[in-house]
C-alpha positions as CSV (number, residue, x, y, z in Angstrom):
1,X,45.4,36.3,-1.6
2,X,42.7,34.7,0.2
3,X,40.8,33.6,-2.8
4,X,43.6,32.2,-4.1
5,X,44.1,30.3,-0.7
6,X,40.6,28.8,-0.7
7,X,39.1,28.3,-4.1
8,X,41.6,25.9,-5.0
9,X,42.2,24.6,-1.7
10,X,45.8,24.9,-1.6
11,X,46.2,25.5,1.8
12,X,43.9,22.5,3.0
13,X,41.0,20.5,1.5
14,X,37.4,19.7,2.1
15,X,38.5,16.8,4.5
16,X,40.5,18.8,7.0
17,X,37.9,21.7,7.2
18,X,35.8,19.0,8.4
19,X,38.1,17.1,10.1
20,X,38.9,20.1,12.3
21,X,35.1,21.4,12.6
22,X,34.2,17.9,14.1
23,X,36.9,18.0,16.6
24,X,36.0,22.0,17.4
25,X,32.1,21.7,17.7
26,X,29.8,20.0,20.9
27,X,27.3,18.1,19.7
28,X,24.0,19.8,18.0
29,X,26.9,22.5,17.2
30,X,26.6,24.2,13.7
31,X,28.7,24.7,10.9
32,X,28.2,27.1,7.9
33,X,30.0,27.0,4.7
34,X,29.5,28.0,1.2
35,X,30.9,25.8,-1.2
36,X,30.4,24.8,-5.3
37,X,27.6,23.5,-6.2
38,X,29.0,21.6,-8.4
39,X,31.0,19.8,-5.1
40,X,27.3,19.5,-3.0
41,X,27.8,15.0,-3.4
42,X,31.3,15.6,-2.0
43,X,30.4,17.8,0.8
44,X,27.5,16.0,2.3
45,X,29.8,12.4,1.8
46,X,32.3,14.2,3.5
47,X,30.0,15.6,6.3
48,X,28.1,12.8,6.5
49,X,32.0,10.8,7.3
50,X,32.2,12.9,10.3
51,X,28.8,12.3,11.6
52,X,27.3,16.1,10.5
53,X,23.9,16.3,8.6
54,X,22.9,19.0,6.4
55,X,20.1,20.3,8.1
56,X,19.4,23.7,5.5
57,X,20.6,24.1,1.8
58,X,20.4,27.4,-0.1
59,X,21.6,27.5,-3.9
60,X,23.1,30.8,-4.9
61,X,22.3,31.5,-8.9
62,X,24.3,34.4,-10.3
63,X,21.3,35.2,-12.5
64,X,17.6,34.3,-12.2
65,X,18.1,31.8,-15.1
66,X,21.6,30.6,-14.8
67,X,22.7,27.1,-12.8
68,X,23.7,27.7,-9.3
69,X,27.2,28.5,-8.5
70,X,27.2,27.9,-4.7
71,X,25.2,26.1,-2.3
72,X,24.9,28.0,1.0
73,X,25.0,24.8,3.7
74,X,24.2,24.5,7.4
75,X,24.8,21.2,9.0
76,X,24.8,20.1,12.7
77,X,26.9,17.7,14.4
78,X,25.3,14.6,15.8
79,X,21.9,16.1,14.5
80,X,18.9,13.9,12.5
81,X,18.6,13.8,9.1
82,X,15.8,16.8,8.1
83,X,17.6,18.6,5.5
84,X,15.3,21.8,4.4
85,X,16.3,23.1,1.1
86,X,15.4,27.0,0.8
87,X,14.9,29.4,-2.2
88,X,17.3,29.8,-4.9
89,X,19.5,33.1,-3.8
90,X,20.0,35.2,-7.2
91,X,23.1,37.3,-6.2
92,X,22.7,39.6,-9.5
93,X,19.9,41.5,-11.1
94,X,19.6,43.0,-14.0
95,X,22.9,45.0,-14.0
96,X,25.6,41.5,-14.0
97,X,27.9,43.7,-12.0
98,X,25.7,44.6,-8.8
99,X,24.1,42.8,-6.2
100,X,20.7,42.1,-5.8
101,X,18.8,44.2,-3.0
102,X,18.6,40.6,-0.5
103,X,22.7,40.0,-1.5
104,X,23.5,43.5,-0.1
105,X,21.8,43.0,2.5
106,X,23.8,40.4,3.8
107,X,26.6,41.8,2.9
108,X,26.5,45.7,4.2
């Protein structure tokens, strides 16, 4: 149910998550999202709207020689432009259906 909440943004859209992490955050607060990376224009337009800069971007490749699928973002309200952009993330190894070693990590 939550995936199909927040893939398609039924419940709200890029705008209010912003919207409402502006109002929430101080200044030099950070927010963390992980979002298409085919939408990476329309999120930094959007955080850059509410006065956020992407200060670190990660994108997430399902395999080693696929396109990214996500973009791993951390911005920072109020904060200068110094955006750092990190090694790709591959979330799959050879076996499509688990995890790479650094993805389980994270996760477990």
């Amino acid at each position: 149910m939550e995936k199909a909440v927040a893939r398609p943004e039924l419940a709200c859209e890029l705008q209010d998550v912003v919207r409402a992490a502006d109002h929430l955050l101080v200044p030099r607060g950070a927010l963390f999202m992980v979002y298409p990376a085919s939408r990476f224009g329309e999120l930094t337009s959007v955080l850059w709207l509410h006065r956020m800069e992407p200060r670190t971007a990660r994108w997430g490749h399902p395999l080693a020689d696929r396109p990214a699928k996500l973009v791993l973002l951390h911005a920072i309200k109020a904060g200068r432009a110094d955006l750092t952009v990190l090694p790709p993330l591959v979330l799959h190894g050879d076996d499509e259906h688990a995890f790479t070693d650094e993805v389980n990590a994270m996760l477990f």
